[in-house]
VEXDREN-2710 file (C-alpha; in Angstrom, 1 decimal):
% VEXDREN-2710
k/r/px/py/pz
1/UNK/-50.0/-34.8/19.1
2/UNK/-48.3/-31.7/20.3
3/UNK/-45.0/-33.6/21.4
4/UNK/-45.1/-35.9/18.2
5/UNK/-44.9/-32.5/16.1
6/UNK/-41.9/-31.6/18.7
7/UNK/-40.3/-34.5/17.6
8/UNK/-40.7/-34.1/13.9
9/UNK/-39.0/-30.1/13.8
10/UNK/-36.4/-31.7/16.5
11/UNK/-35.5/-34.2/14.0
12/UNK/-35.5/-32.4/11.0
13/UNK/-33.2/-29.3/12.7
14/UNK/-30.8/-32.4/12.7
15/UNK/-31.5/-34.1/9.5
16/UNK/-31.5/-31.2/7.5
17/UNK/-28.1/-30.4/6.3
18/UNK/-25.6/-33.7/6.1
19/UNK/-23.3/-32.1/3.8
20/UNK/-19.9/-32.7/3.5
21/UNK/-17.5/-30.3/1.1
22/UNK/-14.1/-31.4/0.7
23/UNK/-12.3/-28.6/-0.9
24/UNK/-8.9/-29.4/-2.1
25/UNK/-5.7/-28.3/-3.0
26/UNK/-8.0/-26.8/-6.3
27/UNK/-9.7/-24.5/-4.2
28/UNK/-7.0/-22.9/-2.5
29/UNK/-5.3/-22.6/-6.1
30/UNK/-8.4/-20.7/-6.7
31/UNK/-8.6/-18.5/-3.5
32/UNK/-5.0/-17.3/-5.1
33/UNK/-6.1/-16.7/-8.3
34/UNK/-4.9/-19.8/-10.7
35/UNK/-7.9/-20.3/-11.9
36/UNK/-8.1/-24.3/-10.7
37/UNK/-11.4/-25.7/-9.8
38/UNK/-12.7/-27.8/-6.5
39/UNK/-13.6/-31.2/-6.1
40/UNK/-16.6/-32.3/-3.4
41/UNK/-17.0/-35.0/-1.8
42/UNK/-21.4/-35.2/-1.2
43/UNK/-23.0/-36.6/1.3
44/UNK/-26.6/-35.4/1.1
45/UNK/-30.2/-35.9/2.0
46/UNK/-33.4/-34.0/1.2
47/UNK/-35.0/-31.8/3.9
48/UNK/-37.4/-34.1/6.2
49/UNK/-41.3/-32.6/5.9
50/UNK/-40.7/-30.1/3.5
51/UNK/-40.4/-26.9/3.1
52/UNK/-43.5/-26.9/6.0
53/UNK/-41.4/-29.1/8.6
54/UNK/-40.8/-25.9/10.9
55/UNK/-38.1/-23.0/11.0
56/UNK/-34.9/-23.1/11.2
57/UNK/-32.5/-21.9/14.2
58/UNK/-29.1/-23.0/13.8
59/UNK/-26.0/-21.1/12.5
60/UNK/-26.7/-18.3/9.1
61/UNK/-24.6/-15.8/7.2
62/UNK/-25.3/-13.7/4.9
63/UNK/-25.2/-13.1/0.7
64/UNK/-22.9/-9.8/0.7
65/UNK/-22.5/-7.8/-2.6
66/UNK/-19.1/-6.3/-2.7
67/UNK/-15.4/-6.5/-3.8
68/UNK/-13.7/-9.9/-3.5
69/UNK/-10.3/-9.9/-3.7
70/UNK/-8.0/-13.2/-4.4
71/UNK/-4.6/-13.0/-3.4
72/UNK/-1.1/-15.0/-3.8
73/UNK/0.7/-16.6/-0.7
74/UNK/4.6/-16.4/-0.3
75/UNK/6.8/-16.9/2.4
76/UNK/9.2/-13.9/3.4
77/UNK/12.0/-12.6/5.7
78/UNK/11.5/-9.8/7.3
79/UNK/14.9/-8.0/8.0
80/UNK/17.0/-4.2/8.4
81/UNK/17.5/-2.9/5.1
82/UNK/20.7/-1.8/3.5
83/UNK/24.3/-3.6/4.7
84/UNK/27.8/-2.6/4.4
85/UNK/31.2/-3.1/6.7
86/UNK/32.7/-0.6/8.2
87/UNK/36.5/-0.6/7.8
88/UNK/39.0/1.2/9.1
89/UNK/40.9/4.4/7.7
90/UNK/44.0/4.5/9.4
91/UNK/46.7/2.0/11.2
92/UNK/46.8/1.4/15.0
93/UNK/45.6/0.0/17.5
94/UNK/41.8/-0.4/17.9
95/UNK/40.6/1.9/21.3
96/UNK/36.7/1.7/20.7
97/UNK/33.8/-0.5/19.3
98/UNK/30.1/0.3/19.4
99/UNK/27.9/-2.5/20.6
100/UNK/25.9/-5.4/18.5
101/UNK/22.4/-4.4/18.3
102/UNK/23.0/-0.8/18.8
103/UNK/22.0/2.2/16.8
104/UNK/24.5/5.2/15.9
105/UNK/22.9/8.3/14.2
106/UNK/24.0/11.4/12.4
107/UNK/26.8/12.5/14.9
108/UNK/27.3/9.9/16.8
109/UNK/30.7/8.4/17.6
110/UNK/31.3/5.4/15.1
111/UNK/35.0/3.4/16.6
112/UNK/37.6/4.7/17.5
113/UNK/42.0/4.2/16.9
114/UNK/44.7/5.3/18.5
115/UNK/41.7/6.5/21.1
116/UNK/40.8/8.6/17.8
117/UNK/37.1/9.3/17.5
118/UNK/35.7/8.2/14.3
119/UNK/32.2/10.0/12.9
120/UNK/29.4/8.9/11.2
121/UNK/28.0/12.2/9.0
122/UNK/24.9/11.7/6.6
123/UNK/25.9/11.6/2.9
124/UNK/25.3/9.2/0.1
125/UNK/29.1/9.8/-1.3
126/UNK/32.2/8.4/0.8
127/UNK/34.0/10.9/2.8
128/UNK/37.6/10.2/0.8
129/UNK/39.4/13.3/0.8
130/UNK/40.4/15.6/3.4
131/UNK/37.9/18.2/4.2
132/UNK/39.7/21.9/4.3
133/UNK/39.7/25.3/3.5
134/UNK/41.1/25.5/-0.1
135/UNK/40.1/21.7/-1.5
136/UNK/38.3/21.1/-5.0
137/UNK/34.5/22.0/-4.6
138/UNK/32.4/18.0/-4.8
139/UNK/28.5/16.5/-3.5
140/UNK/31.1/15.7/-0.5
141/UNK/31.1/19.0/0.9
142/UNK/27.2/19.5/0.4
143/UNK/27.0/16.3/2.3
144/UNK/29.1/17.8/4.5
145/UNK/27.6/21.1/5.3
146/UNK/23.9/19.2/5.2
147/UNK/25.1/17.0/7.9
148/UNK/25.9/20.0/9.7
149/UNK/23.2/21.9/9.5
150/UNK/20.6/19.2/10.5
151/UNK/23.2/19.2/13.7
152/UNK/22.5/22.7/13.8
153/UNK/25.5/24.2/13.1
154/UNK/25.5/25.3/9.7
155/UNK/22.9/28.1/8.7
156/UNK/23.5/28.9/4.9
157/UNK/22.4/27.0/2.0
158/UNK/24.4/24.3/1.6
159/UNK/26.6/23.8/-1.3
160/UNK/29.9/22.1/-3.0
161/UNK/32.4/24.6/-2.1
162/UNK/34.3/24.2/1.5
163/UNK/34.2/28.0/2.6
164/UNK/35.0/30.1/5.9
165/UNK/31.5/28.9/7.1
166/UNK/32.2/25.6/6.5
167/UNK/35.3/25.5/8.6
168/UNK/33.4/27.9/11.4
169/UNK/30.9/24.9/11.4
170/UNK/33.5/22.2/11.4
171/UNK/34.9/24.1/14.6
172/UNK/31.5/24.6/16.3
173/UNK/30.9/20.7/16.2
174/UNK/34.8/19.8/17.0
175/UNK/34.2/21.8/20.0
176/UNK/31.2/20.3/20.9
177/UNK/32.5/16.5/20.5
178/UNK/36.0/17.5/22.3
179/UNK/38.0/17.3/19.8
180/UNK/40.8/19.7/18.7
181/UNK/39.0/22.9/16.8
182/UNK/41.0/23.1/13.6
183/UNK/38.1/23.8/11.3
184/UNK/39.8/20.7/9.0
185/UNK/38.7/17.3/8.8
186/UNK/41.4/14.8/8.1
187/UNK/40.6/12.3/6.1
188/UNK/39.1/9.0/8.1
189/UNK/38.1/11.4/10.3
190/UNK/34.3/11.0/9.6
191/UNK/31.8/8.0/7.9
192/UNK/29.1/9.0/5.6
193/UNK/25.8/6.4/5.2
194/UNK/22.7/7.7/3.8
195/UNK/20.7/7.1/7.6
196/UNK/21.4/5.4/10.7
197/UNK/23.2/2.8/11.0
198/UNK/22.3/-0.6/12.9
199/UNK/25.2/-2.2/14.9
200/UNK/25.8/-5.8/13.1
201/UNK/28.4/-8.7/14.1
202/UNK/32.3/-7.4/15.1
203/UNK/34.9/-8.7/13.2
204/UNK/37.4/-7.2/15.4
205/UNK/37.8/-6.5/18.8
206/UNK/39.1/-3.9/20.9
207/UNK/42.7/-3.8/21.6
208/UNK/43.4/-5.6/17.8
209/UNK/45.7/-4.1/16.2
210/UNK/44.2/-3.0/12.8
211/UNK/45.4/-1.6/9.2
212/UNK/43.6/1.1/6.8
213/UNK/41.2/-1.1/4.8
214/UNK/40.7/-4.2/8.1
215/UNK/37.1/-5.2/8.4
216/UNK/36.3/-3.9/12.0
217/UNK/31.7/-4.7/11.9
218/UNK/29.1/-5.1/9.9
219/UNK/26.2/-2.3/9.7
220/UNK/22.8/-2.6/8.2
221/UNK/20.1/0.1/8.4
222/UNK/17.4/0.4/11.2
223/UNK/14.1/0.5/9.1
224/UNK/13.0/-3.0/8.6
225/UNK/11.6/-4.7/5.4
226/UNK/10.6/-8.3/4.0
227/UNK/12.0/-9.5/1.0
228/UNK/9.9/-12.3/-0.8
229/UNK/11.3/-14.4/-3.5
230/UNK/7.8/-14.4/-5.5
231/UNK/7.6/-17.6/-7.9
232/UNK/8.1/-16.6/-11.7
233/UNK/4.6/-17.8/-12.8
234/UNK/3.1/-15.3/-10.1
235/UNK/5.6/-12.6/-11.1
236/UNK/2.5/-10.3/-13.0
237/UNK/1.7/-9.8/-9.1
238/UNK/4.6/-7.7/-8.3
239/UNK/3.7/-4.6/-9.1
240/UNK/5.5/-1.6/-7.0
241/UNK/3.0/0.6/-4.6
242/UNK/0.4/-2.9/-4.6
243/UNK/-0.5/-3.1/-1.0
244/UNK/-0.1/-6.6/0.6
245/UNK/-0.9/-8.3/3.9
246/UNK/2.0/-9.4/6.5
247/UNK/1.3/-12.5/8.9
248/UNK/3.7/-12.5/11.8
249/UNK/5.1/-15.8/13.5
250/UNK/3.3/-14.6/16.8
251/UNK/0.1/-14.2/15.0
252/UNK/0.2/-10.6/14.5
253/UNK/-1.5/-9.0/10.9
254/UNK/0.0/-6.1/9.3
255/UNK/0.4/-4.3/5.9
256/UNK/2.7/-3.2/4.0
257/UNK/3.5/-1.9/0.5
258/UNK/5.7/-3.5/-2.4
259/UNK/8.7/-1.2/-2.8
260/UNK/11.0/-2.7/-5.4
261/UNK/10.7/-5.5/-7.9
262/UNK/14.2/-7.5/-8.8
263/UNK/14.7/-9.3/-11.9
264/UNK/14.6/-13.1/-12.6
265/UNK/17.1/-14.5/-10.5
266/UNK/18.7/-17.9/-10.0
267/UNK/18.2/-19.2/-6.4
268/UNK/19.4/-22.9/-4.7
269/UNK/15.8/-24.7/-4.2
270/UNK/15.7/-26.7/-0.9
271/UNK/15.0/-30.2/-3.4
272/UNK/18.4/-29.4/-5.3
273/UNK/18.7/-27.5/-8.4
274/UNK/17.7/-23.7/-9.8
275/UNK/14.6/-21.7/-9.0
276/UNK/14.2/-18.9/-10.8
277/UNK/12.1/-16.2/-8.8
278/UNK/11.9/-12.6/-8.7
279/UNK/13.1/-10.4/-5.7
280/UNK/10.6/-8.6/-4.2
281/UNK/10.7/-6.1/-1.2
282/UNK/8.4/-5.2/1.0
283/UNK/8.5/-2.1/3.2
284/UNK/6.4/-1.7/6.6
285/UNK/2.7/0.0/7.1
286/UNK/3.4/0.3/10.8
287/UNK/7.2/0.0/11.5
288/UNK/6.2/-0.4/15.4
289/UNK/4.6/-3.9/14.7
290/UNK/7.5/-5.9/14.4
291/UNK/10.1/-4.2/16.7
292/UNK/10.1/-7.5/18.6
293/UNK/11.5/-9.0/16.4
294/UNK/15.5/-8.8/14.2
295/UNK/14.4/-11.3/11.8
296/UNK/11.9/-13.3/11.4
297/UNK/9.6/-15.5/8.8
298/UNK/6.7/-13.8/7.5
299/UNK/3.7/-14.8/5.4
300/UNK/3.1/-12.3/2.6
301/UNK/-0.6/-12.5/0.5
302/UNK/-0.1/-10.3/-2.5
303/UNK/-3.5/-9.2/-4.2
304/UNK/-3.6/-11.7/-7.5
305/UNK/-6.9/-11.5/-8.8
306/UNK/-10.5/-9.2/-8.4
307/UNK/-14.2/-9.1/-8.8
308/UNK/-16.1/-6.0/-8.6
309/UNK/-19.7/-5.9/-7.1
310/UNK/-20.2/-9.5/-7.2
311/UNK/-22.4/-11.7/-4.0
312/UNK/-20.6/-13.8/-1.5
313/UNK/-20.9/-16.2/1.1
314/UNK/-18.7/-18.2/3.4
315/UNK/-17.1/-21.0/1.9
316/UNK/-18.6/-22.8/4.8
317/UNK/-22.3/-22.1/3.1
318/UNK/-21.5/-23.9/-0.1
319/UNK/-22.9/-27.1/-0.5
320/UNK/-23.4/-29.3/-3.0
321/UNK/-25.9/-30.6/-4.4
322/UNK/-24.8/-33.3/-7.1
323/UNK/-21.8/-34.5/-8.5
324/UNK/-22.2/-31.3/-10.8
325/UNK/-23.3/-28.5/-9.1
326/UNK/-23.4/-26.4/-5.9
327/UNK/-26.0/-24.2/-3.8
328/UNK/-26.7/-22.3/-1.2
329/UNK/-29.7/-23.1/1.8
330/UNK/-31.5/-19.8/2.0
331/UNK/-33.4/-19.1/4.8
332/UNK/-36.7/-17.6/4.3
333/UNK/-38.5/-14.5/6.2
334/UNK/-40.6/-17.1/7.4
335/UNK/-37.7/-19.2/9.0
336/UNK/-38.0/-21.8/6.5
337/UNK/-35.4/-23.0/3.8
338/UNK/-34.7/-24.1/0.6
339/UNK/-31.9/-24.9/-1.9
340/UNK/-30.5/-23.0/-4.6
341/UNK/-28.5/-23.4/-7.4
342/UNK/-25.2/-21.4/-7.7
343/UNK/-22.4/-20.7/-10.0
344/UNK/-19.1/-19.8/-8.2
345/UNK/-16.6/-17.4/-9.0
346/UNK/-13.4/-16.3/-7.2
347/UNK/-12.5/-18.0/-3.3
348/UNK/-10.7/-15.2/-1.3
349/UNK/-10.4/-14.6/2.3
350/UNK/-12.3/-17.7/3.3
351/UNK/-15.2/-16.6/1.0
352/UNK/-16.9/-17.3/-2.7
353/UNK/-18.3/-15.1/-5.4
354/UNK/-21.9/-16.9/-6.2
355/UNK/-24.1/-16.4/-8.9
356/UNK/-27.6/-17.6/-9.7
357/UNK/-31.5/-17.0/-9.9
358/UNK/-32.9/-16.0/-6.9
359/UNK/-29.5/-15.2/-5.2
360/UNK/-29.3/-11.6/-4.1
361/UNK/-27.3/-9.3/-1.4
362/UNK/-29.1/-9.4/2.7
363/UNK/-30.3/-12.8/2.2
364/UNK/-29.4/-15.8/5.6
365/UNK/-28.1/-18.7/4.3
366/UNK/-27.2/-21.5/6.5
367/UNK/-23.3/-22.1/7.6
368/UNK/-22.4/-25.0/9.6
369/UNK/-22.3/-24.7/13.9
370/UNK/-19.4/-23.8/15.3
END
């Protein structure tokens, strides 16, 4: 008698939950928040013996109250900001290059012509005069003198007017860099960008002989970002400081923060045609995550829809129970189950928001083996 009521609890651990759920393209519309329902495809039978037929022992999760948060997918690039080519100032021939892939920073040597030394300062104006004692005050001498003094050279306040402490500073750095101390710069002389700069493609080589204006590399900045072309119909997503999550093609998860939001813009879609989308750009949590890699696809999940202090399960917990509705199998102090009815809400993050009597937060409910 004993190994006959064996038999029955084996049995009914294995007959107890032939459910199949087939969610669809619906669901994951609803995971990101466009509001589409999910289709199910049933397959199941009544528990064997009853609620009575033994406890259960397989696989359980369980009802969490909380926030759920849905979110939109995009594909993105991340990439080094900024972008500009450096050209030269002067005629001659072309006596220095810095290398693809490098970095030059504030002080740093840039190129050089004629075995000339060419600069790069810090300033969000072009250096396009002559710097001397005696020119027109500008914002190109406060660049100036704040270049300087982050060298440590300068120690007053700086300001638009090139005076005898300018020029004192000019020589204390010409000195330092082996250059003639004059106390003037000629024009050329010096590059100013508003950071670093990050070493791009040449476009000429050393030992060309080049032209003021000739195209000698390309530059971007060094801090990286992602720019997503978000689809217009999820444009009410791209809302500046909204933190996002970052996928990586090695598997790595990050965030990150929206920056800047672009207008409407006309892009080629990979069918033929227009696709209007709006810019969006993304700027780094952790800059150190993705210093692996120069450019790379990345898979961006913008926040698009939430529900506050609602219950959830694992999508793998739904079932369903007709052609209408849905449950959950709730497993009892007692180690017993039973079916019950839900409503769901939101799918996010490989859960769903449920709803129904005798649902409520701390409760197992049974989730398919692994």
């Amino acid at each position: 008698m004993a190994g006959e009521q064996s038999g029955v609890r084996h049995r009914t651990r294995h007959s107890r939950r032939r459910v199949l759920i087939g969610v669809t393209a619906g669901a994951v519309a609803v995971a990101t928040g466009t509001g589409l329902g999910i289709t199910a495809a049933v397959t199941a039978e009544s528990d064997e013996g009853g609620p009575g037929a033994g406890a259960y022992r397989g696989a359980t999760d369980e009802i969490v109250r909380g926030d759920l948060t849905g979110s939109t997918t995009a594909s993105g690039t991340l990439r080094f900001a900024g972008g500009r080519t450096i050209t030269s100032a002067g005629g001659g021939i072309l006596t220095e290059l810095p290398a693809p892939g490098s970095a030059v920073r504030l002080g740093d040597r840039l190129y050089a012509v004629d075995n000339v030394p060419v600069f790069l300062l810090r300033g969000k104006v072009p250096a396009w005069r002559e710097f001397a004692i005696g020119m027109d005050d500008g914002p190109d001498v406060r660049a100036l003198e704040e270049s300087l003094r982050e060298l440590g050279l300068f120690d007053g306040e700086p300001g638009e007017r090139f005076t005898w402490a300018t020029a004192n500073a000019v020589v204390a750095w010409q000195r330092d860099n082996g250059l003639d101390p004059t106390g003037r710069l000629p024009l050329g002389s010096v590059v100013f960008a508003g950071d670093d700069l990050r070493i791009g493609s040449l476009t000429a080589q050393v030992g060309d002989r080049v032209g003021p204006g000739a195209s000698l590399f390309e530059t971007t900045g060094t801090t990286q970002v992602v720019d997503v072309d978000l689809r217009l119909a999820d444009q009410r997503h791209a809302v500046p400081d909204t933190e996002v999550h970052l996928r990586l093609p090695d598997g790595t998860e990050t965030e990150g923060t929206i920056s800047s939001v672009g207008t409407p813009t006309e892009r080629d879609s990979p069918g033929g045609g227009g696709e209007t989308v709006v810019p969006v750009v993304i700027t780094l949590a952790d800059p150190a995550v993705t210093e692996s890699f120069q450019e790379a696809s990345v898979t961006v999940d913008i926040p698009s829809e939430q529900r506050e202090d609602v219950l959830s399960v694992p999508v793998g917990a739904l079932l369903a129970l007709d052609a209408r509705r849905f449950g959950v199998e709730v497993v009892d102090a007692d180690g017993r189950t039973r079916r019950i009815p839900v409503t769901t809400g939101l799918f996010a993050g490989g859960r769903v928001e449920i709803s129904g009597n005798g649902v409520r937060a701390g409760q197992r409910v049974v989730v398919p083996s692994r």
